[in-house]
Steps between C-alpha positions, in 0.01 A plus 500: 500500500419866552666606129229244302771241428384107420554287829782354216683778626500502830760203558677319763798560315508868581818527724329829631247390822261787370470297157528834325802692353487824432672648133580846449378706153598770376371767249606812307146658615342866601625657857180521668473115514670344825616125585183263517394136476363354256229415650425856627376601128573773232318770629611830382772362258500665143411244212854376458550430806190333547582269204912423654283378846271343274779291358666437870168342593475281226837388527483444862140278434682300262817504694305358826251244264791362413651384851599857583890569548700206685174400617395776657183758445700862313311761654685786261541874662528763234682818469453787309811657407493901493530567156532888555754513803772721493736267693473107362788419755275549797170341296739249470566488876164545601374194231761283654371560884132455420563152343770377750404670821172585449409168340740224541469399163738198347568660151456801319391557139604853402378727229490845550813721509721372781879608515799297633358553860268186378810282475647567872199522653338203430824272524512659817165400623573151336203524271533392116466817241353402185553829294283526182551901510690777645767743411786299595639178281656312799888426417706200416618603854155538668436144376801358699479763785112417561505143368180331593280793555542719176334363157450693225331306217467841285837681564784263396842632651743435239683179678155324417512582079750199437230235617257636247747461168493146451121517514466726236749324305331214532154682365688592178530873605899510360650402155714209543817515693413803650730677735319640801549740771363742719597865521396662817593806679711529860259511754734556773466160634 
């Protein structure tokens, strides 16, 4: 495989003929630095971002060592997110066309500072958002309006809190008997 995976990898499995998927990364990162492949390099990055690409490689080598993703190769395509724009709506927009148009990935993994464009704009393009950043907190709504294509692992809409309190209970974090519940603002949903 072109990307340096193991021939584990590169499976029969792979419901894709091409036996290669391709994942979409994102990154809170400078604004001179455009879309690229991994494989492309680093060149002209600053230090941090060198080290975030770093990490995507590593994760990818270990990600495609290990049987890759539903058997297939992940050939990741990375995005720098403009930290200094003066409209993230339209980053947002432009992030979202560049991985889905441009790129045809099968999943996005975002982390720089998309909006509520993310949300509509991937579900629209049918393309699962993993959102580990951004300046939006998807909704209790969001989650049932874009069911299947918005996860948010770091921003837990208050309909999600309940789920947790038994855990914690259970890890001694209340006196006994405790009474629990969960104040939350109107969000307009």
């Amino acid at each position: 495989p072109a990307s340096g995976a193991t021939p584990r990898a590169a499976s029969s499995t792979c419901p894709d003929p091409s036996g290669t998927v391709k994942v979409g990364l994102s990154y809170f990162g400078n604004v001179a630095q455009q879309l690229e492949v991994l494989a492309e390099g680093t060149a002209g990055a600053t230090p941090g971002a060198q080290a975030v690409v770093g990490n995507y490689k590593a994760g990818r080598a270990g990600l495609n060592a290990d049987g890759g993703l539903a058997g297939c190769e992940v050939d990741p395509v990375i995005y720098s997110f403009p930290a200094q724009s003066s409209d993230f709506n339209q980053s947002t927009s432009v992030e979202c066309a560049s991985f889905t148009q441009d790129n045809e990935v099968i999943a996005v993994f975002t982390a720089g500072y998309e909006t509520r464009v993310a949300l509509d704009c991937y579900a629209k393009a049918k393309t699962p958002l993993f959102q580990m950043g951004g300046s939006y907190v998807p909704t209790c709504a969001d989650y049932k309006k874009y069911a299947g294509y918005v996860y948010s692992p770091v921003g837990v809409a208050s309909c999600r809190f309940s789920a947790f309190v038994p855990l914690w209970d259970e890890a001694g974090l209340f006196p006994a008997d405790p009474k629990v519940g969960v104040l939350v603002f109107y969000d307009g949903s």
